[in-house]
N, C-alpha and C positions, 0 to 999 in steps of 0.2 A: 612492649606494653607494660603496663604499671599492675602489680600483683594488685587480684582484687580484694586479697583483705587489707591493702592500704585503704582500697576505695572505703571500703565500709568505715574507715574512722575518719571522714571527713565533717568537716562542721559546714551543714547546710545553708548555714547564715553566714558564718563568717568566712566561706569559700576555702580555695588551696591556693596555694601561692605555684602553682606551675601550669604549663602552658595548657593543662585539661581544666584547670581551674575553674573558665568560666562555661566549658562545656557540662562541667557535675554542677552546677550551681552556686555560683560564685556571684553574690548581687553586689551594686554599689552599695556607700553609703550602708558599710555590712554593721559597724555599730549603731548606730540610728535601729536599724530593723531588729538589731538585739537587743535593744533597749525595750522596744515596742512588747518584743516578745515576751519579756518579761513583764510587762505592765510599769514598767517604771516611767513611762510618757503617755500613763494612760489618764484621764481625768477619773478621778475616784470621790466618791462620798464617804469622808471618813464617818459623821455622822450620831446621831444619837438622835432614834424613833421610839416611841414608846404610844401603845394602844391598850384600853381600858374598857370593860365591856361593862355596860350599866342594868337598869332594869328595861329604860328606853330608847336604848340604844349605841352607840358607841363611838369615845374619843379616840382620835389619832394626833399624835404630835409630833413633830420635827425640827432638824433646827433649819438652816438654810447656805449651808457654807457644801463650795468643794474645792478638791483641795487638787493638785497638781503635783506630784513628789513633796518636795515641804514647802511650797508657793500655795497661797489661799488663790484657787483661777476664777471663781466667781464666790461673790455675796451674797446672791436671790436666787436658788435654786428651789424650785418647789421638788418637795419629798415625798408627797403624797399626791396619787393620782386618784380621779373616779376611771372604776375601769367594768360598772354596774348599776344598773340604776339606782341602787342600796346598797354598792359596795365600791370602795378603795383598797387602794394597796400603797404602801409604804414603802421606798427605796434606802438599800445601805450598799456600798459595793461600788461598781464597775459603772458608769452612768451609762456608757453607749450599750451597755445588756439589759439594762434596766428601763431604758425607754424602749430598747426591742419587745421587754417582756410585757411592759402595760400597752403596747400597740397590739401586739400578741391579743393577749388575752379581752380589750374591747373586741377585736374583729370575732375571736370566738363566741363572747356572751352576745354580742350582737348577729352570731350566725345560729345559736340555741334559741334566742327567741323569733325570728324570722324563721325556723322550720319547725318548733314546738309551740309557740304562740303562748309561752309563758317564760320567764325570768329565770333565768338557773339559780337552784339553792346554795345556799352559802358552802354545804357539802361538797356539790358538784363543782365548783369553783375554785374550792381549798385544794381538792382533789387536780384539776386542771391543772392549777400552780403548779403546787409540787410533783406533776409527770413534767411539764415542761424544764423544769429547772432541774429534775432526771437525767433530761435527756443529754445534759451537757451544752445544750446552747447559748445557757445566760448565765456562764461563765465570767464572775463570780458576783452573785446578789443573794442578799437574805433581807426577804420582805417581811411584813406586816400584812395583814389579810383581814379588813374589819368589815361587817358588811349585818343585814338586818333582813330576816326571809317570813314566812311565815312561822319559823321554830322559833322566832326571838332573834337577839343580837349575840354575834358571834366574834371570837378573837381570835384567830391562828396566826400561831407562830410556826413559819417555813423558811428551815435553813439552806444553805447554797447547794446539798445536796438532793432537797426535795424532801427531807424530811417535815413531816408538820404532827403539830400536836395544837390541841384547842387549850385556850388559857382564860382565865379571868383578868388579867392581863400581862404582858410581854415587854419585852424592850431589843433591840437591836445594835449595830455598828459600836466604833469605838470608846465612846461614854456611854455603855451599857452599864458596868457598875455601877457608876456614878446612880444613873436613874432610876435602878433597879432599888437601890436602897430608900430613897425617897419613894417606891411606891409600896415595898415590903411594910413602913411603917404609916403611910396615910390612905390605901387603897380602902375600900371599904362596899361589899355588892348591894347595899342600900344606894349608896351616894348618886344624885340627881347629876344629869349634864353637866349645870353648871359647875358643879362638884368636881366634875371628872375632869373638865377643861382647868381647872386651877390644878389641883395636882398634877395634871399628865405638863402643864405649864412648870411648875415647882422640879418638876421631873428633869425634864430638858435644862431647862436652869442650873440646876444642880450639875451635871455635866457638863455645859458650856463655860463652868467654873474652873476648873480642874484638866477636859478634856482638849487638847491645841486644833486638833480635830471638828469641832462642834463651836456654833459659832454664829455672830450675825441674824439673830432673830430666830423667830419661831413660827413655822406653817400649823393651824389647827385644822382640822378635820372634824365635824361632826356629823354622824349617821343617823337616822333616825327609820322608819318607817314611810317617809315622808319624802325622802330623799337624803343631797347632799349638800354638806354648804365647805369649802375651805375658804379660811381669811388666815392675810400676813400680817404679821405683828412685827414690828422694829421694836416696839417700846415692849421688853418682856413682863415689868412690872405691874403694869395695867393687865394682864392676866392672870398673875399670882395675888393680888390684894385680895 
């Protein structure tokens, strides 16, 4: 019989090459599954989000590219979902975690208002996120949290490990820089919707320049009191003029 501190150094993915091999778990097709395991055949949003909190309420922007190891796999990704009657959330990261997390978190605010018979505060929401994304399940996303309650309009930024902090505005994924710097100099907590939707556009722009990542148009998001509206833009220009 084979000493068991050999057993203990085996590679669970990539098996043993002896006749217990595929008894300890030796699977086909062992680099395929090593790949996976790594994320390197995962679909990824390289990404560049950026959200903006106004006096009435609040922009979300994104671009619309993802990416596949260094292959663009799709063009028309929307980045922002509603996941609230007054709230959205913003994707950067992992796709297949990030569409678990905004299915997630509709079924929850839709199971707060069906047993409370009121709207979860933007609080309790932000709060939700970052325990789910805690928990290790949505391995690895860092969202955007923009949403409008009775306190006003809100902006959390919640990184992959559930941290969050509220902001006057945030940015996200790999042309973060880039965006950050365009809203460090034209942000401003007067400036109206339309205001916010041309910077937080300027924003994305400005990294879809620079960033290989970010790319293919731009998803807007606006919040209001009122509700939500996203539209896709191809033509970036006509939101920055």
């Amino acid at each position: 019989m084979r000493p068991s501190s050999d057993l203990a150094d085996l590679d669970a993915i990539g098996g043993d090459e002896t006749v217990f091999g595929p008894e300890l778990g030796e699977f086909p097709n062992a680099d395929e599954r090593r790949a996976q395991s790594t994320g390197e055949g995962e679909m990824k949003t390289g990404t560049t989000t950026v959200g903006l909190r106004t006096e009435d309420g609040v922009v979300l922007a994104t671009d619309m590219r993802a990416s596949l190891g260094r292959m663009v796999s799709s063009k028309d990704v929307q980045k922002v979902e509603q996941i609230h009657p007054t709230g959205a959330l913003t994707i950067a990261g992992s796709v297949s975690a990030a569409q678990n997390l905004i299915q997630t978190l509709k079924a929850e605010t839709n199971l707060y208002e069906a047993r409370r018979g009121k709207d979860m505060s933007m609080q309790a929401l932000s709060t939700l996120t970052g325990n789910l994304l805690r928990s290790g399940a949505f391995f690895i996303v860092q969202p955007i949290l923009g949403g409008v309650d009775d306190e006003g309009a809100h902006i959390y930024s919640i990184d992959a490990a559930g941290g969050m902090t509220e902001e006057e505005y945030t940015v996200t994924g790999s042309g973060s820089q880039f965006a950050l710097g365009v809203l460090e100099q034209e942000y401003d907590e007067g400036m109206s919707i339309d205001d916010a939707k041309r910077v937080a556009a300027r924003a994305v722009k400005s990294a879809l320049e620079r960033d290989t990542a970010t790319g293919n148009g731009i998803n807007m998001c606006v919040v209001t009191e009122e509700g939500i509206e996203v539209t896709k833009h191809k033509e970036i220009d006509e939101l920055t003029a």
